[in-house]
C-alpha positions as CSV (number, residue, x, y, z in Angstrom):
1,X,-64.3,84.2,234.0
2,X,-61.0,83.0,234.5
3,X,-58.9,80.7,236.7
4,X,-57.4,82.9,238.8
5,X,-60.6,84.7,239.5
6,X,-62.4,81.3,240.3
7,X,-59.5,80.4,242.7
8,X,-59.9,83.9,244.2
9,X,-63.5,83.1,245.1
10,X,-63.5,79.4,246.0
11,X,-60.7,81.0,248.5
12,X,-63.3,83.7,250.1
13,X,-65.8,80.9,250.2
14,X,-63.4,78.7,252.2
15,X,-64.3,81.2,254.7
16,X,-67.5,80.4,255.1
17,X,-68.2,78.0,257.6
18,X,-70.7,75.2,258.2
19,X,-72.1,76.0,261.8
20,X,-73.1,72.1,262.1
21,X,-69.7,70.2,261.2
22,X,-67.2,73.1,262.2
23,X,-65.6,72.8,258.6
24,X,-65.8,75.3,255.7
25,X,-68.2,74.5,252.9
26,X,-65.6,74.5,250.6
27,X,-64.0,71.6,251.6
28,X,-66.9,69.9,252.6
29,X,-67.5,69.7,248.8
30,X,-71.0,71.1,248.9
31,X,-69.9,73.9,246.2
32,X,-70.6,72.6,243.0
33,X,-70.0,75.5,240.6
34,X,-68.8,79.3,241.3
35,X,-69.7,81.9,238.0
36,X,-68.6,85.6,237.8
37,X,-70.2,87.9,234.7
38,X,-69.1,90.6,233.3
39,X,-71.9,92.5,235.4
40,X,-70.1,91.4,238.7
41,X,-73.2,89.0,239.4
42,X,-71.8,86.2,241.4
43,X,-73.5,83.0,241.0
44,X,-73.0,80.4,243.8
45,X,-74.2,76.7,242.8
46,X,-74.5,74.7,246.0
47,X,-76.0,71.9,247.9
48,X,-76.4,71.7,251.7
49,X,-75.7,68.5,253.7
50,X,-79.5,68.2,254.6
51,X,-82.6,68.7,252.7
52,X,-84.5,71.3,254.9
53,X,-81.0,72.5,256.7
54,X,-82.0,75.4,259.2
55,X,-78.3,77.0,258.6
56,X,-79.3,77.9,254.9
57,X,-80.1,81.3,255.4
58,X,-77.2,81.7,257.7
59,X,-75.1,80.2,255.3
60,X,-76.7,82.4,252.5
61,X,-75.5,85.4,254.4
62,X,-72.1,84.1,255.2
63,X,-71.4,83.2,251.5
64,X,-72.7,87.0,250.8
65,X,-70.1,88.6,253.2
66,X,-67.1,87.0,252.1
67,X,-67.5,87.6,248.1
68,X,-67.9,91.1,249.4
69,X,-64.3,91.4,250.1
70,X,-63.9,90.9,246.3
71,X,-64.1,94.0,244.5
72,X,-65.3,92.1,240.6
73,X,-68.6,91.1,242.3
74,X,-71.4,93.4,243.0
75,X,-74.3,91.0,243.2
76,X,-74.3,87.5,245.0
77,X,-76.9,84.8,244.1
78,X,-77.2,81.7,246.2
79,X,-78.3,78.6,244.0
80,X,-79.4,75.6,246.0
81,X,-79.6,72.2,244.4
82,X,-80.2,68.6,245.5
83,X,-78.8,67.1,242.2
84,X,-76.4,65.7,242.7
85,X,-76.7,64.9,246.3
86,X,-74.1,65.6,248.5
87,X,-72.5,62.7,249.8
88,X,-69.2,62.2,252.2
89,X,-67.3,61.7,248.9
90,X,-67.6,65.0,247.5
91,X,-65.7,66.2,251.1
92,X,-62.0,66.9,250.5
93,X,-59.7,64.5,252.6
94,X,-58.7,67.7,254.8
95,X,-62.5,67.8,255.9
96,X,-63.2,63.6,256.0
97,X,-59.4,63.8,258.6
98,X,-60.7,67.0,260.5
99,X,-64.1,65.1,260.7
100,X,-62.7,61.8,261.6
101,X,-64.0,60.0,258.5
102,X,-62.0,57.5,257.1
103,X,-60.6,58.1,253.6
């Protein structure tokens, strides 16, 4: 997969939308790793901000609906890890100002 086609789907995923914080989960850093094969399987590696979060499967969906727009990907897989844990670190500084956390 290339660059350009990694930008184009971090992009859709900066739709997506964490229903807790208000702020998309690609700023919020809790993406770890996008992958595209050649068989338009879309792998999404990903944390959540809480172990046991409610939202997953609502997050899950939202994260399936906007890869869709993208024509390469015909399959989307939602891997969620705990390793590394998420932390307010990994949250670009868009996300820490929109949140009011200091940088």
């Amino acid at each position: 997969m290339d660059e350009a086609m990694k930008e184009n789907l971090m992009g859709a995923l900066e739709n997506v939308i964490d229903p807790e914080l208000g702020i998309d989960i690609v700023n919020l850093g809790l993406i770890y790793d996008v992958d595209l094969d050649d068989d338009g399987l879309c792998v999404v590696t990903m944390t959540l901000t809480a172990m046991g979060c409610p939202l997953s499967a609502h997050i899950e969906a939202d994260i399936k609906h906007a890869l869709s727009d993208i024509p390469e990907v015909k399959e989307t897989k939602t891997n969620i890890v705990w390793d590394p844990p998420w932390g307010k670190d990994k949250m670009s500084r868009y996300a820490k100002i929109a949140l009011g956390i200091p940088d």
